[in-house]
C-alpha positions as CSV (number, residue, x, y, z in Angstrom):
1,X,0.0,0.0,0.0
2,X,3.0,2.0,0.7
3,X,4.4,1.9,-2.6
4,X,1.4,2.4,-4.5
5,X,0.9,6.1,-2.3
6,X,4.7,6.7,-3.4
7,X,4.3,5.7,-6.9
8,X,1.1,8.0,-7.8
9,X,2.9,10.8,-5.2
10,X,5.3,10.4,-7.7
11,X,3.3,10.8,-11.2
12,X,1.4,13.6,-9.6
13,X,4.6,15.4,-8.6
14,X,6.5,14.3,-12.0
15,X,3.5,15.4,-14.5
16,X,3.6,19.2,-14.9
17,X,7.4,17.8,-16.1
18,X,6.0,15.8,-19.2
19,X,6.7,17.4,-22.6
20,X,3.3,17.3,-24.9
21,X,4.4,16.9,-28.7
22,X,3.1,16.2,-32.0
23,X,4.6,15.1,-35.3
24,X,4.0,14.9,-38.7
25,X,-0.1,15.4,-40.0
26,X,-1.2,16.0,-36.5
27,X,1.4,18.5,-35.9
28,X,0.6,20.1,-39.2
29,X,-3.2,20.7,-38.8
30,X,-2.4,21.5,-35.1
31,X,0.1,24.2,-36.2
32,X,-2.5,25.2,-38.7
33,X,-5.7,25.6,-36.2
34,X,-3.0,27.3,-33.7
35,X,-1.8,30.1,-36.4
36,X,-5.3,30.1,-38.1
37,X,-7.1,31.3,-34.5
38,X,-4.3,33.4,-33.9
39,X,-4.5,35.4,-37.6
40,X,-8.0,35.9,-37.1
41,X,-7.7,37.1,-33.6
42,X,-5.3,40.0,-35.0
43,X,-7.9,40.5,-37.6
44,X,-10.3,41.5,-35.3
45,X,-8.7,44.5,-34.7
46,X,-10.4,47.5,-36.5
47,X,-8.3,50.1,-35.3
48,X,-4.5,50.6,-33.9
49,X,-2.1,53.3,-32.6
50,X,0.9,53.8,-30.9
51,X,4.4,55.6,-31.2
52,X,7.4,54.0,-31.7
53,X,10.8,54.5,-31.1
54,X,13.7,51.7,-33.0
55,X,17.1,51.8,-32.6
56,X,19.2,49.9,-34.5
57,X,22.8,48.6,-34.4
58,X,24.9,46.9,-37.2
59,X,28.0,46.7,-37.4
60,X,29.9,49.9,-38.7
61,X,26.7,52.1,-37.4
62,X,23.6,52.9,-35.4
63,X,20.6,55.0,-35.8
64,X,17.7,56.0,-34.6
65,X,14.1,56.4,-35.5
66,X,10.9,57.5,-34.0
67,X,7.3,57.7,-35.3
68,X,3.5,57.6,-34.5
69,X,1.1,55.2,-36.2
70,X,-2.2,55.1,-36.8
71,X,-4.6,52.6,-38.9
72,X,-8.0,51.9,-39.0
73,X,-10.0,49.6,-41.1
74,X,-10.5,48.7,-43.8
75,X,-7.6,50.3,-44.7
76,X,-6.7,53.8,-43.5
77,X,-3.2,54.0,-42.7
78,X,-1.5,57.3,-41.1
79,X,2.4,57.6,-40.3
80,X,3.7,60.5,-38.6
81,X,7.9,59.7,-38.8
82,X,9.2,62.3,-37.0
83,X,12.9,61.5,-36.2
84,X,15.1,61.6,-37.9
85,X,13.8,63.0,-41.2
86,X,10.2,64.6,-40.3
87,X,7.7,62.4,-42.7
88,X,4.0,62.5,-43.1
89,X,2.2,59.3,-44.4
90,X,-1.7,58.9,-45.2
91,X,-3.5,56.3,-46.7
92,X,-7.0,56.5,-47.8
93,X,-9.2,54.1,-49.9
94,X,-7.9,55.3,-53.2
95,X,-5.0,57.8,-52.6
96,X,-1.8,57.7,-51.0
97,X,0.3,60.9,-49.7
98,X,3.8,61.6,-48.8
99,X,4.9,64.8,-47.7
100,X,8.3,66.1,-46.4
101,X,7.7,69.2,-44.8
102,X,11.8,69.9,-45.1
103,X,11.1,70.2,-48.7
104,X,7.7,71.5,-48.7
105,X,7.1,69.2,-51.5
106,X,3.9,66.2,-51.3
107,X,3.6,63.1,-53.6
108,X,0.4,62.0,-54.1
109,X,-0.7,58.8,-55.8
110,X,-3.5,57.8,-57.3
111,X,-3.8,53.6,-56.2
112,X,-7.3,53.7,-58.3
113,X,-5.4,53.5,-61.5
114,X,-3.0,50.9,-60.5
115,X,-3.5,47.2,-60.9
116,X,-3.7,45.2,-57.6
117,X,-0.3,43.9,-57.4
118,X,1.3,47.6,-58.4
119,X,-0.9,48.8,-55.8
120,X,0.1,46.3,-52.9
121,X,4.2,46.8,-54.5
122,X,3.6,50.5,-53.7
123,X,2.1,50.3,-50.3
124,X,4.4,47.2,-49.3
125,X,7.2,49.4,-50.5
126,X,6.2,52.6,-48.6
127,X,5.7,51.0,-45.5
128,X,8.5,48.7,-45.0
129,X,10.9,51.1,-43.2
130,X,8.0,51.1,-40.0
131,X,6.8,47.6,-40.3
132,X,7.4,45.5,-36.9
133,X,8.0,41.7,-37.7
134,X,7.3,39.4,-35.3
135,X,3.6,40.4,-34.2
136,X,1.3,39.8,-37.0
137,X,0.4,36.0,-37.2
138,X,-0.5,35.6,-40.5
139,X,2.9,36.0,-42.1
140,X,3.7,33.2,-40.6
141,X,0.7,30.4,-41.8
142,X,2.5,30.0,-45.1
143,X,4.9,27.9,-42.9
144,X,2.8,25.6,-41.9
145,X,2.9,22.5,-44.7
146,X,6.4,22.1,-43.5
147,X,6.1,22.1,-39.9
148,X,7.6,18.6,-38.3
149,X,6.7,19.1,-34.3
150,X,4.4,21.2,-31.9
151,X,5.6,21.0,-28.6
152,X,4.1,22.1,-25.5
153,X,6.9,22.9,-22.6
154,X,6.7,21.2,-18.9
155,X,5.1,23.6,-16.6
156,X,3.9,26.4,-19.5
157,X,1.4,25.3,-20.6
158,X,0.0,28.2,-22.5
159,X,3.5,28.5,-24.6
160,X,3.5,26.5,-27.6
161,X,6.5,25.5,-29.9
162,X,5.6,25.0,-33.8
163,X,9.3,24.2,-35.0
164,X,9.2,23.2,-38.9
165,X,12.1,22.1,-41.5
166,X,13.0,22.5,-45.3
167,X,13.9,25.4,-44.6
168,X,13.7,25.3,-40.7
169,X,11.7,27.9,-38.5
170,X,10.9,27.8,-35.2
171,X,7.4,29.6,-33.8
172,X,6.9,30.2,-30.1
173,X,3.2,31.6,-29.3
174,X,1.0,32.2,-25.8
175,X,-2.3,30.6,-27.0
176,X,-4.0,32.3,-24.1
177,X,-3.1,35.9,-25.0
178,X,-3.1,34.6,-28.7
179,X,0.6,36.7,-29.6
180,X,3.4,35.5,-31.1
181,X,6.3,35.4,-28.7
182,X,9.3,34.2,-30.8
183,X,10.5,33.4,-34.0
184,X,13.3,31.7,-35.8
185,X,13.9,31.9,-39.7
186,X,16.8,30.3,-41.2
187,X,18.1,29.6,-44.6
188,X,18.0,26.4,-46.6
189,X,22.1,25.9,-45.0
190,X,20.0,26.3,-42.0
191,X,22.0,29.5,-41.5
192,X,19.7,32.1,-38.8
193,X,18.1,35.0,-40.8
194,X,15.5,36.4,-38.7
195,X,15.2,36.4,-34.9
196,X,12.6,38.2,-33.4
197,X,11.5,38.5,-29.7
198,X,8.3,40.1,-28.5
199,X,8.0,40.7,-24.6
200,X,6.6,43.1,-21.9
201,X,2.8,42.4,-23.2
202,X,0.2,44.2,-22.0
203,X,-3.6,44.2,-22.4
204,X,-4.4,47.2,-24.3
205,X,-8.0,46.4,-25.1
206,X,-10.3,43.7,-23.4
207,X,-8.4,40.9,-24.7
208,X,-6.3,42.2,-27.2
209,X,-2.5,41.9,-26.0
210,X,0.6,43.8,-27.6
211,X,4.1,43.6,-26.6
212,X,6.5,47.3,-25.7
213,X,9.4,45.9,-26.5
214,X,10.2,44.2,-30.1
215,X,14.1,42.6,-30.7
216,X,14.6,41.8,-33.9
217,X,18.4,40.2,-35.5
218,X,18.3,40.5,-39.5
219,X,20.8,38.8,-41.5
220,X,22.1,41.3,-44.5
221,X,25.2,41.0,-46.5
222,X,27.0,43.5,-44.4
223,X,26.7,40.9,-41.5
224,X,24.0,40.8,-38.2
225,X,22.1,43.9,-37.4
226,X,20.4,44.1,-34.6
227,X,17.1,46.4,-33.2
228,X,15.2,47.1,-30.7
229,X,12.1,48.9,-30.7
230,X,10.0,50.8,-27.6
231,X,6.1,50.7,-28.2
232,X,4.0,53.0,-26.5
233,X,1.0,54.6,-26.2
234,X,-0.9,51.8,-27.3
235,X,-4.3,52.0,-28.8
236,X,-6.8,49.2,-29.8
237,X,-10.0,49.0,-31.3
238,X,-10.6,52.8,-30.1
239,X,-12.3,54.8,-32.9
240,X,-10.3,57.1,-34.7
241,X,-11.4,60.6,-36.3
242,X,-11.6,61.0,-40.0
243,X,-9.2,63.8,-40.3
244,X,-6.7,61.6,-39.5
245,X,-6.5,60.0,-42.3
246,X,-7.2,63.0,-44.3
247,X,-4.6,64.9,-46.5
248,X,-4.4,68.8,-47.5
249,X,-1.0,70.4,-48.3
250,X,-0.1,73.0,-46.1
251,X,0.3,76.5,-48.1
252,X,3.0,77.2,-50.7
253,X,4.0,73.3,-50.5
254,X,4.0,71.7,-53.9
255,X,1.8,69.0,-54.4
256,X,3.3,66.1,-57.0
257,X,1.3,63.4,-59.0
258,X,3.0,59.8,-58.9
259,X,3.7,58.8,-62.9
């Protein structure tokens, strides 16, 4: 009687140690329903804001950059970048602005005349320099027909590992807060050429969690370069005013058409 008491004492004690994994089509279509739920849990949010401030370090130089942004759905999209060149962004449904008050000059474009991939090149293209990898889900689902493994670690067992090969990626997620924690991109010689780390989450709307702090490590032919960026001010699903995403050119600034 004795050793049955310290042989269940035992499995109760040892338990919370035991690693819960999946392989091959069960991992896949577990990876799948995990990424799926978490892409349409960021989809759900109808508007965003916050500042942010990046610094980044490679290996001759470092910079600096700070800016507000603002987007609301469907698609309104307003950047303010304001260190270290001041820039002015705005998206609407058919038009895109740039302005450079420096230069008192303003580009405007008309997407309406563009096809749908010039249209997404220009957009893609104009918004890279702000874009935070490592928080939106859904660039990450394309990965999931070669996942080998999800793994759920002893004693956390909201964090899930989806860990994939050909070329190998790792995906660390909370599946309660439904955020991407950490991720691991690495060339087919299964060299590293993406890192990025999301922390300090909060809650910024019922539900809806966002990190403060982003790390990313880029691979580039110049070698590593590193950043870290400081979000603040966080806004979700709090309506914004029209005139944000709203455009008129300040006087005596030239206004330019896109060709």
């Amino acid at each position: 009687m004795k050793l049955i008491t310290l042989l269940l004492t035992s499995l109760i004690t040892l338990s919370p140690l035991v690693t819960l994994a999946s392989t091959g089509v069960v991992a896949r279509a577990e990876a799948q329903a995990l990424l799926e739920s978490l892409a349409q849990h960021f989809s759900d949010i109808h508007s965003l804001s916050y500042t942010a401030e990046r610094t980044t370090q490679g290996r001759r130089q470092s910079s600096r950059e700070r800016w507000f942004f603002a987007y609301q759905a469907p698609g309104f999209v307003r950047v303010n970048y304001q260190y270290p060149v001041e820039r002015v962004l705005v998206l609407n449904t058919n038009t895109l602005y740039e302005y450079i008050p420096a230069l008192r000059k303003a580009l405007q474009t008309d997407l309406a005349k563009l096809s749908a991939a010039d249209r997404q090149s220009i957009i893609k293209q104009t918004l890279t320099r702000i874009s935070l990898d490592g928080i939106n889900p859904a660039k990450f689902q394309e990965m999931v027909s070669r996942t080998t493994a999800v793994v759920t670690p002893p004693l956390t067992p909201d964090i899930i590992r989806i860990s994939g090969a050909a070329p190998k990626f790792l995906i660390e997620l909370n599946q309660q807060q439904k955020v991407l924690k950490t991720t691991d991109i690495y060339t087919s010689e299964d060299n590293l050429l993406m890192h990025t780390d999301a922390s300090q989450f909060i809650e910024a709307s019922p539900g809806f969690w966002y990190p403060r702090q982003l790390e990313t490590r880029y691979w580039t032919d110049q070698g590593f370069v590193n950043t870290t960026t400081l979000i603040r001010d966080i806004s979700i699903n709090t309506p914004l005013t029209n005139s944000l995403f709203e455009f008129t050119p300040p006087a005596r600034v030239t206004l330019e058409t896109r060709r």
